[in-house]
N, C-alpha and C positions, 0 to 999 in steps of 0.2 A: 538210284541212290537210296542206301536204307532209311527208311522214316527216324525220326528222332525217337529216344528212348522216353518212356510219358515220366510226367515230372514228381509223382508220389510213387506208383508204384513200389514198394518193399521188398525183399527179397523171398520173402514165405508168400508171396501172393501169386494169385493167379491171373484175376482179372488184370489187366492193361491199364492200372487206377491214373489219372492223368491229373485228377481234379478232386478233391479232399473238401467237402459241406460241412458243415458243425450245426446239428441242430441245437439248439438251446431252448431248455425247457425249465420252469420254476413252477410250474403247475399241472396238474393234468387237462386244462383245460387248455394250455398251448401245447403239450404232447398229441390231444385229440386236433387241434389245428394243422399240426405242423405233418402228422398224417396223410391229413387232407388233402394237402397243398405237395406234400412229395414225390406224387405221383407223376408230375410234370417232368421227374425227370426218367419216369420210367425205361427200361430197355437201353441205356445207355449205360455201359461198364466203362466209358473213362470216367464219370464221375462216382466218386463214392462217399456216401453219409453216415454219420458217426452223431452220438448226441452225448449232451453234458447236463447233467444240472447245474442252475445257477442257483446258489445259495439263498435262503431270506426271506421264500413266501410263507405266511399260515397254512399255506394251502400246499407245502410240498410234501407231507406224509405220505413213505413207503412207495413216493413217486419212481427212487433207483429200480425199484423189485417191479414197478410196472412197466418199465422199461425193457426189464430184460424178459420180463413177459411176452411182450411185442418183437423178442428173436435180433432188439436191436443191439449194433456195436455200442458199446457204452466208452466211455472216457470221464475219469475224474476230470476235475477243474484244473488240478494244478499242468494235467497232460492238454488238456482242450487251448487253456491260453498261450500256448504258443504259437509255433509257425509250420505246424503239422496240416493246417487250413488254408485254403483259401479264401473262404466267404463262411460266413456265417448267418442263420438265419432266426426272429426273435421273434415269436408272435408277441411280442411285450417288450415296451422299451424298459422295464422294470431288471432291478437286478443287475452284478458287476458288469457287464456287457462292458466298461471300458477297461476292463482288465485284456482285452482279446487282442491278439496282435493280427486280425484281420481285420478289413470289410465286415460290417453288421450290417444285415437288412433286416428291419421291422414292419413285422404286419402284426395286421388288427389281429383279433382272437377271437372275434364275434362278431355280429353283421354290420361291420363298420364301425364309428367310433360313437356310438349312441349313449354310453353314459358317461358321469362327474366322474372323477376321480378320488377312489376311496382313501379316507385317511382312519387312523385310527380311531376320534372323533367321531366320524360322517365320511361327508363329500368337501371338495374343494369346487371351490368356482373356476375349473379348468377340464378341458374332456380328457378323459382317460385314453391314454396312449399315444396325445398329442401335445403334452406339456413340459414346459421346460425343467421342470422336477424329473420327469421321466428321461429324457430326451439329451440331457446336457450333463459332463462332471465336469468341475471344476473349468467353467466359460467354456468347454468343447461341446460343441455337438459330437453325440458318439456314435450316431448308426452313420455311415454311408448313405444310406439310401430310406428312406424314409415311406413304406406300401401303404398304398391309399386307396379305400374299396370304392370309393366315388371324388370328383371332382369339387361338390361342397366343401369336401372337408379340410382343402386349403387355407378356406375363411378362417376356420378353427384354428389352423397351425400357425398362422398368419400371427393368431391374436396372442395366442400361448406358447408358441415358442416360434419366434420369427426369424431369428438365424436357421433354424432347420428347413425352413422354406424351400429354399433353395435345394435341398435335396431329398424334395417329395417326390414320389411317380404314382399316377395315378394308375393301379393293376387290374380296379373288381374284385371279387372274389369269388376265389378257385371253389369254395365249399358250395356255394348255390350255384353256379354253372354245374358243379356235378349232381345237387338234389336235382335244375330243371332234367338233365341227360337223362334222371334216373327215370323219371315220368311214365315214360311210351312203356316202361316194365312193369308199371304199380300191381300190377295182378301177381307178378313173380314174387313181389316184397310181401303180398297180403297169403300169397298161398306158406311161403318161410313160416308168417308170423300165426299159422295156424287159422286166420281171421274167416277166410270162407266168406259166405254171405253175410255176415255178420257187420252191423255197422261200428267200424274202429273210432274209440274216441280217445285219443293220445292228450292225457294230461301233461302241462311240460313244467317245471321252474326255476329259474335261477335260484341263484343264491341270497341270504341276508333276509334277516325278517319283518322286510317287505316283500317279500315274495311268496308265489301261490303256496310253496310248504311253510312258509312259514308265519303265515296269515291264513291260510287254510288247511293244515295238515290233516283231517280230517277229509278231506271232499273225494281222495279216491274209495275209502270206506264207504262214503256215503252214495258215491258214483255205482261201485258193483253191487249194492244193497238195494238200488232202486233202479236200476235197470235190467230188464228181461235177460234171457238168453240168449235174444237175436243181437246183444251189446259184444264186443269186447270193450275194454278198458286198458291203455297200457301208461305206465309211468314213467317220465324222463326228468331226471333229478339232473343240475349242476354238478360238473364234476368237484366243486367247492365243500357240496354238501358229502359226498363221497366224501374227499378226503377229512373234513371234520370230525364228521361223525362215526365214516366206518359201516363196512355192508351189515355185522350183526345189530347194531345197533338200528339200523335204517328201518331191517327187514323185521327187528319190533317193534317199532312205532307203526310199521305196515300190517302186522300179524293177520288182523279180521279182514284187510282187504285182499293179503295175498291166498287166503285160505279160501276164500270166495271168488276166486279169481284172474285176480290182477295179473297185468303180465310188468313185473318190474325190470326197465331195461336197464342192459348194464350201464355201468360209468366209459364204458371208452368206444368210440365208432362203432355205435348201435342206435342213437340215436335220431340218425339221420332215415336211418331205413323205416325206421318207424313213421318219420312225419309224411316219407311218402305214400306211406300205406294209408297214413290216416283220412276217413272220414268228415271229423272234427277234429280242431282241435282248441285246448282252455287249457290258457298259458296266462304272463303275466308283462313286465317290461325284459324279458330276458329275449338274447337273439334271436329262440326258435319262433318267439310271435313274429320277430321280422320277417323268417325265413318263410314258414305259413303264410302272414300274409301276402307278399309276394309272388308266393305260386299260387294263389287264388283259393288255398284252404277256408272251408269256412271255420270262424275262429271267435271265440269268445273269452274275456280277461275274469279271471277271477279273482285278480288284483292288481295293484298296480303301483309301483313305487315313483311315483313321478317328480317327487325332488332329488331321486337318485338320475334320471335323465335328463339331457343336454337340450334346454328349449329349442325349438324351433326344427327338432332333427327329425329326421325320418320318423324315428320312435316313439318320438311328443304327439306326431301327427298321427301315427295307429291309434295312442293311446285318448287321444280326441273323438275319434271315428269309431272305433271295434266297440260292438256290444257289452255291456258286463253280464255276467251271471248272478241271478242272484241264488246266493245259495238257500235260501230259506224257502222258494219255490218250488215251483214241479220240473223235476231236472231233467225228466224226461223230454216233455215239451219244448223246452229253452235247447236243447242238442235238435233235436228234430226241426225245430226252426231258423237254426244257425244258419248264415250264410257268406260269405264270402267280407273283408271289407270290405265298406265302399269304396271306389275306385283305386283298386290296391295293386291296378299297375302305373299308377302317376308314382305310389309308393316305392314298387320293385324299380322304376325309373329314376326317383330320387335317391334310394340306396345303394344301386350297383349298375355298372359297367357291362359292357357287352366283351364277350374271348377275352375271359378271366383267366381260365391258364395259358391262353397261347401268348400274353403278354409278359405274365408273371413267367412263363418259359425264357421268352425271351430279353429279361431283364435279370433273370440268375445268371444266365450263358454269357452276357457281356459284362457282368460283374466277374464269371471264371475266367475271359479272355477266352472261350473254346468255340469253334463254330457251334451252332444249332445242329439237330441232328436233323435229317432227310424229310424225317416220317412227320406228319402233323403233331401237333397239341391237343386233342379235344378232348374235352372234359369229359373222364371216365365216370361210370355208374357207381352209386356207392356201394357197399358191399352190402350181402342179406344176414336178416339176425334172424334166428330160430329158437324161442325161445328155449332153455333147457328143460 
């Protein structure tokens, strides 16, 4: 008996499309997520992904054009909300997301839900990406399914938006199951990044000025100007600060450090290669400190915004524990001393899950109605950056 005809498929196509994803993206810092995380569905031609922008963030400048940069299928909004999709997918419950006439699944965008929620103002007394401002229009819960990088963060959802409760799954996350995979390669990341013997010390910062640039914009300047040759230095900016400010602009506030130096990484999936390569690294309250300290980097804060993070969370707790840097010091000394957090696998335990994608695999697939495919899940290697 012939197989049934798959249920997207189009007429100009080739592949067998059966199953139709809508990434949705309002920043690049959920375009570099939602990367991350697609690879779950690798080597399977019935499903096929297509992205939108959703209208509204500060932070979507020239986001389309990087889009198409990444060779991806693009979709306006007005094509996206319909019924062209099956499931859709939101590193951010931010944005029309109930204009969509599918299934919305929201995941974190960063290592779990570790900060307030920004307002124009400040923060809100509510964590970000867990609240009912986010979360709800008009009395509906809008995502279907609500991704959870850890089991804590129930309590959270619990407090700030309690009808979504119900449809939390706790998945981990896909992004640190790939840095741990990338590990047993670190030599491959460090040979890419030109590094050699050399000890890497990967400066990292979010965004907002509490953070390392922007409380410290000066310390990679002052990092290649006082360390040896046997140093690299590389810099990993927020994709926020990207789209604010703009590469020309960036790369002149950086002028004396890139001439000396630096290796500044890009804004989009390069960052990751980086921290596995890294020696050190001196970061601030943004994800990559989580990610570092987790894998057991040694790590020092050269700042810290901690009324923009969620008491009591993972975050608060690095941000308790990790050394600071002073910068007024001998900078060499303080990197040469650095060592690991202390007990920074109670931490990597309190923030994530174990078979982060083979879950989040298996919880897209019964959101599409499509069996699993054959072949396992495992978190692939992230990819290498060279610099140019």
């Amino acid at each position: 008996m012939p197989s049934a005809e798959p249920q997207r498929a189009e007429r100009w196509d080739t592949a067998p499309v059966e199953r139709r994803v809508l990434g949705v993206v309002r920043t690049l810092t959920a375009l570099d997520r939602l990367l991350d995380v697609l690879p779950v569905l690798a080597d399977d031609m019935r499903v096929e992904t297509r992205f939108a922008v959703a209208a509204g963030s500060e932070f979507a400048a020239n986001l389309t054009d990087q889009l198409h940069r990444t060779q991806a299928r693009v979709a306006d909004w007005e094509q996206a909300i319909g019924k062209d999709f099956d499931l859709a997918i939101s590193p951010s419950g931010n944005g029309p997301l109930h204009e969509l006439e599918m299934p919305v699944l929201t995941l974190p965008h960063g290592a779990g839900h570790h900060k307030l929620r920004a307002t124009e103002s400040g923060v809100a007394e509510e964590v970000s990406g867990l609240s009912a401002a986010q979360l709800m229009h008009e009395g509906r819960v809008v995502p279907a399914v609500v991704g959870l990088s850890h089991p804590s963060q129930l309590i959270a959802l619990r407090r700030d938006c309690p009808a979504a409760a119900p449809r939390a799954e706790v998945i981990g996350d896909p992004c640190f199951a790939r840095l741990q995979a990338s590990l047993p390669m670190r030599e491959q990341y460090r040979a890419a990044l030109g590094t050699g013997r050399r000890k890497l010390v990967v400066l990292a910062s979010t965004w907002g000025p509490h953070s390392l640039f922007g409380r410290q914009g000066g310390l990679a300047r002052d990092l290649v100007a006082a360390l040896p040759a046997d140093y690299q230095v590389a810099l990993v900016l927020h994709p926020n600060i990207w789209s604010r400010h703009e590469g020309l602009q960036i790369r002149t506030w950086l002028q004396a450090a890139l001439r000396d130096g630096l290796v500044l990484v890009p804004r989009l999936r390069k960052w990751q290669a980086a921290l596995v390569a890294a020696d050190v690294v001196i970061s601030d309250h943004g994800s990559l400190s989580c990610y570092a300290a987790a894998l057991g980097k040694p790590l020092l804060l050269a700042a810290f915004g901690t009324g923009e993070v969620v008491p009591g969370s993972p975050m608060a707790l690095l941000g308790e524990r990790a050394k600071r840097l002073d910068t007024t010091g001998d900078l060499r000394a303080q990197i040469d001393s650095a060592r690991p957090v202390p007990d920074h696998q109670q931490l990597a335990d309190l923030a994530f899950q174990d078979r982060a994608c083979e879950r989040l695999r298996g919880l897209i697939y019964r959101q599409l109605d499509l069996p699993e495919p054959p072949w396992p899940a495992p978190a692939a290697p992230v990819d290498l950056f060279s610099p140019g």
